[in-house]
N, C-alpha and C positions, 0 to 999 in steps of 0.2 A: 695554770692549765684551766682553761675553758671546757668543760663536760655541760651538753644540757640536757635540759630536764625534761622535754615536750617528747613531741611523740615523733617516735622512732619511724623512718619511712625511707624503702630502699629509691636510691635518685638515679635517672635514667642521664646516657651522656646526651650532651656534653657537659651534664651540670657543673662547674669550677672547682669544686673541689674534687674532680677525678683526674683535673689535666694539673694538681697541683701536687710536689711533696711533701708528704704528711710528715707532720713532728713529732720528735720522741718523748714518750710520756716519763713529765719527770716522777720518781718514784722516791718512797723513804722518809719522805714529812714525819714527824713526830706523834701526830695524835693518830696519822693513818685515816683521816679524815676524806682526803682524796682519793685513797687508794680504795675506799669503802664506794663513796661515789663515782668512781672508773669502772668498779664492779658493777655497780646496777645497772652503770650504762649500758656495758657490755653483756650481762645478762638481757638489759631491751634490746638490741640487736641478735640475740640469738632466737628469743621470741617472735623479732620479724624473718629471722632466716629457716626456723624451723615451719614459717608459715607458707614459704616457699616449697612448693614440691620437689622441685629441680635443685633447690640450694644445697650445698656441704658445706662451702664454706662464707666468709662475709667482713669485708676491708671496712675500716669507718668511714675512710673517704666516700664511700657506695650510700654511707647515709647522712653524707654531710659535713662530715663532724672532721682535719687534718690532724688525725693521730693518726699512732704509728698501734695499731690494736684490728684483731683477727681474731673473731671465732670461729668454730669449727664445728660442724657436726661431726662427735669422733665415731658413733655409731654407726653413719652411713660409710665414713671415709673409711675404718677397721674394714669393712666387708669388703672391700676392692684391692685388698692386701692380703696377702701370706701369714703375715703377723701383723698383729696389733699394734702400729708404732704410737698411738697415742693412748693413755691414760685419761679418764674423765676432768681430772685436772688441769688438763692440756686444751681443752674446750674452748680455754682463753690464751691468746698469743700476747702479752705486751713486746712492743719491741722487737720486731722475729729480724732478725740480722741470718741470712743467708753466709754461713763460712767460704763454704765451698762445693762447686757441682763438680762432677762425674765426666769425662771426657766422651762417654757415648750420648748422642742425641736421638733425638727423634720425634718427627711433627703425627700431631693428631689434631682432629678440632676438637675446640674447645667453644664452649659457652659460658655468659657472665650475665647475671643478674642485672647489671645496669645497661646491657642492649639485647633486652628480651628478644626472642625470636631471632636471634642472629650467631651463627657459629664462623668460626675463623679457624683457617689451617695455623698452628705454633708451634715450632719448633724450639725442646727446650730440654735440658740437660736429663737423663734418665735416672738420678742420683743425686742428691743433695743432703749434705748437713745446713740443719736450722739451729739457731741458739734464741732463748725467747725466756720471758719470765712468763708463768701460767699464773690459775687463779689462787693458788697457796702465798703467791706471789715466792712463788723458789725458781731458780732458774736453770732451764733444761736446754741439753743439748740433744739435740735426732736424728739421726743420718735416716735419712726418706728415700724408697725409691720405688719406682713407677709410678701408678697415680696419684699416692700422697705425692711422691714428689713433684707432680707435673700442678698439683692445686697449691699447695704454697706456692711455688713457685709464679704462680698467678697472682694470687692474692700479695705477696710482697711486691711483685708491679705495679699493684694500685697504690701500697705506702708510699713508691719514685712515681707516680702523676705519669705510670704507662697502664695502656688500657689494650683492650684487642684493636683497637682502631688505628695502635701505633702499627699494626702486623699486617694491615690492611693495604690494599695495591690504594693513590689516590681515588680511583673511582668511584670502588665500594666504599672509600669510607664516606665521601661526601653524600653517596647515594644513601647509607644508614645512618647519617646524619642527621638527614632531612626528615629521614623518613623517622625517625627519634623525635625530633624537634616538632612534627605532625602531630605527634599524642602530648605534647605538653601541655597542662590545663594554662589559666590563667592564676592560680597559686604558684605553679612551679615556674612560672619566669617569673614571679614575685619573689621569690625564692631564692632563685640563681641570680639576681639582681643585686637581691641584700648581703647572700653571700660573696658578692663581687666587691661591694662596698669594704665590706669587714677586709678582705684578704687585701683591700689597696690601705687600709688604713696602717 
């Protein structure tokens, strides 16, 4: 398991690791030597998503990196629910495996960090159990519903390499495509270049 150590930075699409599926983080090594450095990583991604106004939540794929790992803001997402379904613990998702959704649906727009300024209508189960190991590294299950559920829900699309672009008519995706690809510096196709390299190797 590759974790790295540089500086955490949320990546706009089409960068390659959004249209790819992220892998499951292996867990359980003996010294815990990994699982120590998964943690900070994932702690630097909460630092970049709490820097986000608009963020709750944050896929690794969004900075890079093909794990299967989600943090969370539990504080923002707790207020948009009835109950509390997450614990400070839960802040970090390893692995969040979706059991099973709920037979009622329902589309809202939705917005994602990696196409700033863009919302898309998503139609997606009103109800979900998640199963995931948090940062205690114990492993929890949580039946989600309405907005937690409609944001996991999101967020485990990005660990399957689906993004709001898949929910998009052709049009608008090629049009926020472009229009994405407009703000790209010349680091970030240095960037999505190298990262293109790695994923063919």
């Amino acid at each position: 398991m590759t974790i790295p150590s540089g500086i955490i930075k949320i990546k706009t699409y089409p960068f390659p690791t959004l249209l790819e599926r992220a892998q499951e983080v292996p867990l359980g090594n003996e010294d815990g030597a990994d699982n120590h450095m998964l943690l900070r990583f994932a702690n630097g991604m909460m630092r970049e998503l709490l820097g986000e106004s608009t963020g709750i939540a944050l896929a690794a794929p969004q900075v890079g990196v093909e794990l299967c790992l989600v943090v969370v803001n539990v504080l923002k997402l707790n207020k948009f629910s009835e109950e509390d379904f997450f614990g400070y613990s839960d802040r970090i998702m390893i692995n969040p495996v979706i059991l099973n959704k709920g037979s009622i649906r329902s589309s809202s727009l939705e917005g994602c960090l990696s196409f700033p300024g863009v919302q898309q209508k998503v139609t997606r189960a009103e109800e979900c159990e998640v199963k995931f190991i948090n940062a205690e590294m114990v492993e929890r299950t949580v039946q989600l519903k309405g907005f937690p559920a409609r944001v996991i829900q999101h967020e485990v699309d990005h660990l399957r390499g689906i993004t709001l672009g898949n929910y998009m008519s052709d049009w608008k995706h090629r049009r926020e495509r472009r229009k994405l690809l407009e703000t790209w510096t010349i680091q970030d196709q240095l960037d999505a270049a190298e990262c293109m390299g790695s994923l063919l190797d």
